[in-house]
N, C-alpha and C positions, 0 to 999 in steps of 0.2 A: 582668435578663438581660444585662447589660453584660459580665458574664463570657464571651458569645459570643468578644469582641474579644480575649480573653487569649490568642494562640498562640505555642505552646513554642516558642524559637529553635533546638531541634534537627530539628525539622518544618517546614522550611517547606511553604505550601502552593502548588498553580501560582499562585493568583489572589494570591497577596502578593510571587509572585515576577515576575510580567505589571506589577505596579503597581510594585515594586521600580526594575526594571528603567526602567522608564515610556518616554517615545516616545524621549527623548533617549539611553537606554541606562545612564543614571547608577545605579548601586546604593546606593538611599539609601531603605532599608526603614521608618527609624524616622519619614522626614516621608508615608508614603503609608499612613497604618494605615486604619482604615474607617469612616469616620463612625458613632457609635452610632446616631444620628436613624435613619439608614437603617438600619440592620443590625436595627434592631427593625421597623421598618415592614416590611420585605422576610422575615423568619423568621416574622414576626406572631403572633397573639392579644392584643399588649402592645401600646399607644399611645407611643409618645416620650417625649410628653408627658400629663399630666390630661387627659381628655376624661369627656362625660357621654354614655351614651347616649339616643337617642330611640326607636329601634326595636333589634332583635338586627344589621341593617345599617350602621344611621347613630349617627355621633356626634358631639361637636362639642367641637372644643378653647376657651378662654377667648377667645380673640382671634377664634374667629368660623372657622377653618377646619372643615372638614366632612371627617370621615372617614368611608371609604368600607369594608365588612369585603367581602373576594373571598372565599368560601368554597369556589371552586375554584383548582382547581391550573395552573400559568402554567408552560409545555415549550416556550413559543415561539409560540403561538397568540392569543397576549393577552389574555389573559378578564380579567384584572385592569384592563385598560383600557377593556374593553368593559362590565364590572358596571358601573364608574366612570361611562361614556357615558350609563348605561340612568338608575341613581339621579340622577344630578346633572342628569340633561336634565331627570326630572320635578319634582325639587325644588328649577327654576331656580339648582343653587349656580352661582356661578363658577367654572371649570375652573381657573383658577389658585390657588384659596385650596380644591382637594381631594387630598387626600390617601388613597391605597390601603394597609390595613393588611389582611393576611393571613390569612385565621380557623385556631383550630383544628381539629382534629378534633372534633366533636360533631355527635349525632344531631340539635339543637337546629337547624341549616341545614338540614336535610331533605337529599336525596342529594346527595354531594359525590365521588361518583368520577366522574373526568373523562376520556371516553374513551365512545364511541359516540355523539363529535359530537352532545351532546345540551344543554350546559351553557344556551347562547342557548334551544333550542326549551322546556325545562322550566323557564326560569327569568324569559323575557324580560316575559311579566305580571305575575309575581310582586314582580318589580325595579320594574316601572312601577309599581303601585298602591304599594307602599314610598316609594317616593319623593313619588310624589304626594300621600300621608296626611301626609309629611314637610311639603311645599308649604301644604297645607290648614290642619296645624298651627301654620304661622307665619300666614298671613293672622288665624289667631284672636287667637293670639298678640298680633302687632301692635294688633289690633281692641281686645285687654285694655289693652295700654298707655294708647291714646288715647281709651279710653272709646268705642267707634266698632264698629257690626255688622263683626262680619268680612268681609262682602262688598262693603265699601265699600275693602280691601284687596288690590292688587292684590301679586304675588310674583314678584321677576325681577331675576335675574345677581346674586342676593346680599341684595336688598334689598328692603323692603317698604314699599310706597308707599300713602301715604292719598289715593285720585281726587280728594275734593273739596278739601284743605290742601294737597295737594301735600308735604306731610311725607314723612319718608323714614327709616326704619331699618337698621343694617344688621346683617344676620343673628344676628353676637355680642351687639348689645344685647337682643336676648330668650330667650337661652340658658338661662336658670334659670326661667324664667316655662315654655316649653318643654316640658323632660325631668320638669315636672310634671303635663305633662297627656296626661290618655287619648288614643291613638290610636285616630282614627274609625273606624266601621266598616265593613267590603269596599264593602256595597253604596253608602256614600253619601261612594268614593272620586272624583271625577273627575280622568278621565286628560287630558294631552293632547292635542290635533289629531295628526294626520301633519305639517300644515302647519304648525305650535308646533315643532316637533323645532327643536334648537338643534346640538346633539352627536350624538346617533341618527339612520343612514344618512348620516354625513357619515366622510370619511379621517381621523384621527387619530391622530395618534405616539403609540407606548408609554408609558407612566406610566415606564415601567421603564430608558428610551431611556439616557438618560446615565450612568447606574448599568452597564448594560450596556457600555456605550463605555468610561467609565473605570475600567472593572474593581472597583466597587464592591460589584456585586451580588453578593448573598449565597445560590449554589448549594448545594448536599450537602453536597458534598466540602468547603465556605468556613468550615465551622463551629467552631468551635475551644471548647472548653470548659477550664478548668484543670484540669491533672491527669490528661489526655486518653491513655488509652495506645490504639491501634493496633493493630487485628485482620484477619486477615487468613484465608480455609478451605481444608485440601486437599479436595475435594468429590468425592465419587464419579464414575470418570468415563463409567458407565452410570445413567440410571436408573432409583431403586428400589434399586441394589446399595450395597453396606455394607463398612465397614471389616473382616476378617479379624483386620488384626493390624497394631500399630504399634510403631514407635520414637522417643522423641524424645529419647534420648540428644543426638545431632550438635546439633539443633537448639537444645536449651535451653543448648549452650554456646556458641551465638553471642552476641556483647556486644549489649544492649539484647533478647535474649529473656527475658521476663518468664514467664510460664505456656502450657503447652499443655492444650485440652482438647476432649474427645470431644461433636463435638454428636450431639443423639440421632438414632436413624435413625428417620426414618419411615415409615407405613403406609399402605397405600392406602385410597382413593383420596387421591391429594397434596393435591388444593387447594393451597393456599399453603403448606404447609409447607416450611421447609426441606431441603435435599438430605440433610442429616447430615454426615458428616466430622469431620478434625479441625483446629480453628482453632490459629493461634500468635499470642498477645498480647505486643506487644512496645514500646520507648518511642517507636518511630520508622518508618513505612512500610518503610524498608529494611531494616530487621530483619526486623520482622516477614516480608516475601517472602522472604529469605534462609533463615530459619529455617524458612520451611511447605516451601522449594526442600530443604532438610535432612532433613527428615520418611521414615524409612523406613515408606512404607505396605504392605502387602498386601491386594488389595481384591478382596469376591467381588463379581463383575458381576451376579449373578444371574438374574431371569430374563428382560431384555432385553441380556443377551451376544451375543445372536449376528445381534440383528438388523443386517442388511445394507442399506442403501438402495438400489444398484443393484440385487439381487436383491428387494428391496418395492417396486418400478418395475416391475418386470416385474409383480410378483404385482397389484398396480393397475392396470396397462394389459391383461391378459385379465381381471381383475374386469369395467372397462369393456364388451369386449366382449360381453357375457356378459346377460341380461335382468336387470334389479334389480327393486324396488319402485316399481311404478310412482304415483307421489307427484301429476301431472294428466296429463287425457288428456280430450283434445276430437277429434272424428271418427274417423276408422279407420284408423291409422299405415300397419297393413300394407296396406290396398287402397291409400293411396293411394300408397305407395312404388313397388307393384305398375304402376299408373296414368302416374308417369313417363317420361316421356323421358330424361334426364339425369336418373344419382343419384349422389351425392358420399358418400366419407367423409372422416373426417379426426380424428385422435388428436393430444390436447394434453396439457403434463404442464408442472405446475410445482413444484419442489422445495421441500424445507421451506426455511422465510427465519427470520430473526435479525433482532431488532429494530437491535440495532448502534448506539443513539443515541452520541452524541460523549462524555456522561456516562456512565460505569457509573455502575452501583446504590451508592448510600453511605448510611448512615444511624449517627447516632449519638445513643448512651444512656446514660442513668444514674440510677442506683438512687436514689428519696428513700422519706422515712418511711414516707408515705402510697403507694406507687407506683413508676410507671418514666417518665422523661421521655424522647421521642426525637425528635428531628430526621432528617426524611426529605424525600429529594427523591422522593414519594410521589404517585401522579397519585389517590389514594382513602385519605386518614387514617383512615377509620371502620373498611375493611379492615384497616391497620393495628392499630387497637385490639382490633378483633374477635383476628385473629390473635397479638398479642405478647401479648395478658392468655389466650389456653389456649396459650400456648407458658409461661407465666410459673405458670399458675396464678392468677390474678388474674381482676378484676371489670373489661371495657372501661373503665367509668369511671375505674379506678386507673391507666389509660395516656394521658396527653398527648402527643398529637401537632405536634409543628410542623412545618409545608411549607415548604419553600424554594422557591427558583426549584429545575425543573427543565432542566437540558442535553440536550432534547431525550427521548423516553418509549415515544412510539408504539403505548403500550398494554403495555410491558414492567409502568411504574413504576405497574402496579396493582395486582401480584400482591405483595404486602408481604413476602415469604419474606428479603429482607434484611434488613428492621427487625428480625425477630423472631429473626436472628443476632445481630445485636447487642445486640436484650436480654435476650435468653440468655445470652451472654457477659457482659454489666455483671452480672447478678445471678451470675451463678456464680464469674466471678473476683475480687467485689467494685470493680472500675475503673470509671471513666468509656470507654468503648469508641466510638471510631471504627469502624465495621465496613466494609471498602472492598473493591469488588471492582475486578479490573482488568480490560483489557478482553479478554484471554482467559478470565478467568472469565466474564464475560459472553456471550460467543460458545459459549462451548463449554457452558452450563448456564442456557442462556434455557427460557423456553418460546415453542414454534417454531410458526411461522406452517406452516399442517399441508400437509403434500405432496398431491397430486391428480393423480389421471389421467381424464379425461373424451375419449367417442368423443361424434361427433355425425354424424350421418346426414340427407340432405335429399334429396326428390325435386321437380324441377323439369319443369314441362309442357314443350312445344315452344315455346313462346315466353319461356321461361327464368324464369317465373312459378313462386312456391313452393308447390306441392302437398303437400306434409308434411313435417314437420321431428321430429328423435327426438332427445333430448338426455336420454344416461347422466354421469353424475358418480362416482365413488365418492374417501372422502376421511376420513383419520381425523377422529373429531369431538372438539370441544371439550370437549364430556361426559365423556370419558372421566377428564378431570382432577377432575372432582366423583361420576361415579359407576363404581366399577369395573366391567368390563365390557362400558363402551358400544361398540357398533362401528356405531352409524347415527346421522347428524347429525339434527342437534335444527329442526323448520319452519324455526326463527329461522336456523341458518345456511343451508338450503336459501333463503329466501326472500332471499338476497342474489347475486341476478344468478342464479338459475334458477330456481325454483319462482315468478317473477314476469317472467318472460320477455314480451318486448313481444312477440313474431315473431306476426307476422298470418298463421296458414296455418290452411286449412281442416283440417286433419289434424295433430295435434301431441302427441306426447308425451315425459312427461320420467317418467326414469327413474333409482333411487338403491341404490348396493351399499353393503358391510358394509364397516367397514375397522378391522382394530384397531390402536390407536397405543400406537408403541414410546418415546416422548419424552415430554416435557412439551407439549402441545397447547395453544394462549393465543391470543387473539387482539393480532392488527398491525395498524396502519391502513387499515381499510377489510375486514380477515378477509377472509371468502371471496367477495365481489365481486372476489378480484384474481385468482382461477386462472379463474370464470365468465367472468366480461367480456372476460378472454384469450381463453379458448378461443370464445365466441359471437359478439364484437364481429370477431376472426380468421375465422372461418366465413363469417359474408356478405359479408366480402371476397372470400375462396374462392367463392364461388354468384355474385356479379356477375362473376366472371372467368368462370366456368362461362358463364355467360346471356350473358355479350360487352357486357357493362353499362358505366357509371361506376358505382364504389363508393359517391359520395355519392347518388347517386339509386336507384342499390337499396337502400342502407341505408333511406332514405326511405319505398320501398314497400314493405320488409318488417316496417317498423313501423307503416306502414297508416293510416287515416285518424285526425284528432284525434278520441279517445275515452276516457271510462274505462275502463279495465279494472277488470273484477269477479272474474278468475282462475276461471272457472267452471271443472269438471269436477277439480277439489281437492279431496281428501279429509279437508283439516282447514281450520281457517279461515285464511288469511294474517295473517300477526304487524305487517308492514307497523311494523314498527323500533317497535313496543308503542303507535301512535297507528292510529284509525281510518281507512278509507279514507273518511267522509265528510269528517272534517277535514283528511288529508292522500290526498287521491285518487291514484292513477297518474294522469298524463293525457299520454296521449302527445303530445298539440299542443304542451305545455312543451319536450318532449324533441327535438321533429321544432324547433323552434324554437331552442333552442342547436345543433341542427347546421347549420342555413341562417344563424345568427351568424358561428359559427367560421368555415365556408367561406368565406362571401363576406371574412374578413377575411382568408382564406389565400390570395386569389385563386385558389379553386378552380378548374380545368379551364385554367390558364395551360401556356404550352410549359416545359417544364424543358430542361434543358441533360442530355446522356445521364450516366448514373450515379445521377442525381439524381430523387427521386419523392415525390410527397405521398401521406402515409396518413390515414385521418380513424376518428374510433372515437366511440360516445358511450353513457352509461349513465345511470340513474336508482339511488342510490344513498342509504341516508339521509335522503332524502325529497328529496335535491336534486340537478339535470339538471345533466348536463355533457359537453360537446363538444370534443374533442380533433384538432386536426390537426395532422400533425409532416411537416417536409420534413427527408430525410436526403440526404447523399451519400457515396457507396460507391464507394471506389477498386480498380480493377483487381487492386490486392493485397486489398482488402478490409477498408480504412480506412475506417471508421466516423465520420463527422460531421452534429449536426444543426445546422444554418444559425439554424433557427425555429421556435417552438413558438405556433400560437394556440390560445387558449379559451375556452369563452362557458359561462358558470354562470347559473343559475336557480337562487336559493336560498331564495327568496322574499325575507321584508323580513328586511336585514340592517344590524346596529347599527354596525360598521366598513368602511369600502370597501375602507378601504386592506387593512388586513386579511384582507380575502378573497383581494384578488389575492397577498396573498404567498402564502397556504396555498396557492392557485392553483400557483403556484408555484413552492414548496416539497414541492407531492405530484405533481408533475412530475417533479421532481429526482426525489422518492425512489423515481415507479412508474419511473423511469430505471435508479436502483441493483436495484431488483429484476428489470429483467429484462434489464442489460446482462452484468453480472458474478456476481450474489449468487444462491447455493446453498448448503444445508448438506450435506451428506452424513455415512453414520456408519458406520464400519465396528468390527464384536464391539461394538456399541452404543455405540463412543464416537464423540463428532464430529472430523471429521478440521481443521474452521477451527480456527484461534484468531488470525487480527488483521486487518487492513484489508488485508493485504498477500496472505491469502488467503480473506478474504471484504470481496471491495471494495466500499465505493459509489463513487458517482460523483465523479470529479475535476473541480475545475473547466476543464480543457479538453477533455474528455468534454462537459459541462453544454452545452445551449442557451444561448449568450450572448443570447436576445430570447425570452422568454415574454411574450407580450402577451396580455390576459384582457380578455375585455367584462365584466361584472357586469350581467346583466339586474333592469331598475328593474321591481317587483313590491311590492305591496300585500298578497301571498298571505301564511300565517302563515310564522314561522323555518322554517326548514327547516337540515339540519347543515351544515357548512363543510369542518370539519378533514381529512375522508377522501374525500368523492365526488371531488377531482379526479385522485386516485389511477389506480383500476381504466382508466381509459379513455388510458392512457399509453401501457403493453406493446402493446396492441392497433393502437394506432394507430402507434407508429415498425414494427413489423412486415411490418402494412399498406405501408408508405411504404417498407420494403426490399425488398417484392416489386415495388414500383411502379417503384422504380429496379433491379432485379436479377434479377427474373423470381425468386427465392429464396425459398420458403414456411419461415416458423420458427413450428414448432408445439411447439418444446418448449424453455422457460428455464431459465437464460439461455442466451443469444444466446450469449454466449464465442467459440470461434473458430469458427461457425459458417459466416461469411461468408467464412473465409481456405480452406473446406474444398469 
């Protein structure tokens, strides 16, 4: 695989020209190439170097280093540093003599799509007894050497110590004795103490830190193979609609356009498939775009032409108002509505969103005897195979997948519909193919975090106490991309921030409309917890102003005393993210608990200066609590700044600290881009974004210069990381602009809301 490293001198790529260039600004491309060592560790399935394995995780080079296999995929989250933490803490190696090598695609890891914050919660047992059978296996090991019961064997930072000689080996001298013997079995694995943790629930830097810093690391786009030509698709700009009629005259006589060809159209329901179009394969990115810029198409839109998104706003906010399906209902909405003293409404709406990561989609393939090999910056390989072998006509097994680092994903880089352009194009034009989107492709042919208009209704006593609470949703669903037809979301998307609603009222119900979608419908970080927790976590902000409250203390009692929740009066069972409610229970004591974190480290109930106000929001998402306060200030013109962001997470036991406060962090930032700036709109079915210039995230003098995160110490099991800090964002700077503005924003983004 050393051929990675061959790239063409008429391509360069950004990351040879970031290293090019390097700090000093010198152009001197030939001394910065890319270490092979790394470039195979970081693409993965291949060792560097010889190693032997001991398990389908571990293995061991001659000298005694331990390699680590990540069978998930790395967007910025660090699983590869965390497997690393989980394996090498049980099978005492030495953190400095381990190395992360990348797996492939194979059913043989068990699930390897990475995306519903699950990677820790499904894997973090499975990594401990691996390692510790690993542990087990050298105490015997040793014991063989010196003639000595293995229990007279103790295992630690590398080395294997005889109690009563005091002898000592180190890990490489029993490497062939080793990868010969049986792995014990589950039951008579012992694991660790809590109190033994070496690596697990400790901070820890990236495996991937300096790779990343000196531009070594090997993304998508990084991959270079010999012979590489560069693909590039005009794609339908509805969809479902199809090419009519083309030209490639203009195009195939730009210099370096090599072939043009028609991808096939597809049929519904999409799944992954790709859009269709037509691609232009060329020797060089700039060709290539030039030539698809060439391309005379005629395209029928078909039968999402004419959908309008302001006009599908309207038609979702009287859905809302309107009785749905009523999904739970405990006591008697209408008496007690009836029963009120003060009744509230309030209508909230969040548009479709765009994953937007810094990386488009790239993936690259080529044809062998047996197959198609492809590299993808891919958050789900197995997808991948599933999809490129019926796009190919082929057997999964005939498709190899390699991961790269991903630039960022957010649930786009699951849906494989790029890989399976590119090995369509390798087998059909006979090339090695780059397949590269840019980021208007991106933008404009994601699959879209789905639009929602939800009313919610509350009646409160005379003493501002909440007597009934009604909460309508309607919202295209995610279904729809796997079965045609669908227009009701599936428990699973309901049970994220409404169909498991904390709100303690004697009188409650939730209720869900049809909605049919005109897009590609996918999930984004955190799916539909991000328009719920908006609009809910926004509402008892709204009822404590009603009731003449503090927010953080009505929030407090509207979530009611520590208890589980059972979701009575629910007509199907709660999916509860596919774990039990006895292993992973609601318990609102967690939740009531990261918000009396956060506050008292926001110094809640402090004087602010006018313009200036704290908002607080908090959710149970993923199976892990999260509490948000945000202080903004808001100038006279209607200048937008937030000063500080606190947070307090409950995730349970979690294997990186550091780690969590960055996602912390990082899904601040992002519930920041989604609900300062970013909307999609589409008008005659096409989207009207295509780049950061008008679909923004967040800048860094936009951003919170101070996110400060607790990390609540818990013994409870994994609970997810990557997305609960999200939902509980929009809610809370909202919050915090009514608190400095008197300004209710019930519908994102924000954009010039505050100047109006």
């Amino acid at each position: 695989m050393s051929d990675l490293l061959q790239a063409p001198v008429f391509d360069i790529s950004r990351r040879r020209f970031i290293q090019a260039v390097g700090l000093g600004g010198i152009f001197a491309i030939s001394t910065q190439l890319l270490s092979p060592t790394r470039a195979l560790a970081a693409i993965g399935g291949t060792s560097a170097t010889t190693s032997q394995a001991v398990n389908l995780f571990v293995a061991f080079t001659q000298d005694g280093t331990v390699e680590i296999t990540c069978h998930r995929s790395d967007m910025g989250q660090h699983i590869r540093t965390a497997i690393g933490q989980i394996i090498a803490d049980e099978m005492e190696a030495d953190w400095e003599r381990v190395r992360i090598v990348q797996a492939l695609g194979d059913p043989r890891y068990g699930d390897q799509n990475t995306d519903g914050s699950r990677s820790i919660r499904y894997n973090f047992d499975r990594l401990r007894r691996l390692g510790a059978s690993v542990r087990q296996m050298l105490a015997v090991a040793g014991g063989q050497h010196w003639g000595v019961p293995a229990g007279e064997c103790v295992v630690a930072n590398h080395k294997i110590s005889h109690t009563k000689t005091g002898r000592q080996l180190d890990f490489q001298d029993v490497i062939n004795r080793l990868v010969t013997m049986e792995v014990p079995q589950e039951a008579a694995v012992m694991l660790k103490t809590r109190e033994q943790w070496r690596y697990i629930n400790t901070g820890m830097a990236s495996v991937d830190m300096a790779e990343l810093i000196n531009g070594r690391a090997i993304f998508g786009a990084d991959v270079r193979l010999p012979d590489t030509k560069v693909a590039v698709v005009a794609r339908p700009p509805v969809v479902l609609g199809k090419v009519k009629s083309f030209d490639a005259t203009a195009a195939l006589a730009i210099p370096g356009v090599l072939k043009v060809i028609a991808i096939p159209v597809p049929t519904a329901p999409l799944v992954y498939q790709p859009l269709g179009g037509i691609a232009v394969i060329a020797s060089n990115t700039w060709a290539a775009i030039q030539g698809r810029n060439a391309l005379k198409i005629v395209w029928d839109n078909g039968i999402n032409g004419s959908y309008d998104s302001r006009a599908y706003q309207q038609l979702l906010e009287q859905k809302a108002r309107e009785p749905g399906s009523v999904i739970r209902s405990q006591g008697d909405i209408n008496a007690g509505l009836a029963a009120a003293t003060t009744r509230l409404d309030a209508e909230y709406y969040v548009p479709h969103l765009s994953h937007a990561p810094m990386e488009p989609p790239v993936a690259t393939a080529r044809m062998t005897s047996t197959g198609v090999q492809v590299w993808a910056a891919t958050q789900n390989p197995q997808a991948d195979q599933a999809e490129v072998s019926r796009m190919l006509g082929l057997q999964p097994a005939q498709v190899e997948v390699h991961v790269t680092l991903l630039g960022g994903a957010f649930g786009r880089k699951s849906k494989p519909d790029f890989s399976s352009e590119a090995a369509y194009l390798a087998q059909q034009s006979g090339f090695t193919i780059r397949l590269q989107w840019t980021r208007e492709d991106d933008i404009q042919h994601d699959f879209y975090h789905t639009v929602s208009a939800q009313k919610l209704t509350a009646g409160l006593d005379d003493q501002g106490k909440i007597l009934a609470f009604q909460h309508r949703t309607v919202f295209p669903s995610i279904g729809a991309l796997f079965s045609t037809g669908t227009t009701k979301p599936s428990a699973g998307e309901l049970s994220q921030g409404f169909s498991d609603s904390p709100i303690s009222a004697p009188n409650l119900q939730l209720e869900v409309g049809e909605a049919q979608a005109h897009v590609r419908i996918g999930w984004l970080r955190s799916v539909n917890n991000i328009h719920h927790c908006f609009a809910v976590q926004s509402f008892i902000a709204e009822m404590a102003a009603a009731a003449q409250r503090d927010p953080k203390d009505y929030l407090l009692e509207v979530i009611g005393p520590a208890r589980l929740l059972e979701f009575d009066g629910m007509g199907e069972p709660y999916p509860n993210y596919g774990e039990t409610l006895t292993r992973y229970p609601y318990d609102t004591g967690r939740l009531a608990h990261v918000i009396h974190l956060a506050a008292a480290s926001a110094g809640w109930g402090r004087t602010l200066p006018p313009g200036s106000g704290l908002g607080i929001a908090a959710h149970r998402s993923f199976l892990t609590y999260v509490a948000t306060v945000v202080e903004v200030n808001v100038s006279s013109s209607g200048e937008l700044t937030i000063p500080k962001v606190w947070m307090a997470i409950d995730a349970g036991t979690v294997v990186n600290t550091d780690t969590v406060i960055n996602q912390c962090q990082g899904g601040a930032v992002f519930g920041l881009s989604c609900a300062l700036h970013a909307g999609i709109t589409l008008q005659h079915g096409a989207v009207e974004q295509s780049n950061y210039h008008d679909y923004a995230v967040a800048r860094m003098d936009e951003a919170p210069p101070i996110i400060e995160v607790q990390v609540v110490a818990s013994d409870a099991l994994p609970a997810g990381v990557g997305e609960p800090p999200t939902p509980p964002f929009a809610p809370a700077l909202c919050n915090a602009i009514y608190a400095a503005t008197g300004k209710r924003i019930r519908q994102l983004p924000i954009g010039n809301q505050l100047r109006s």
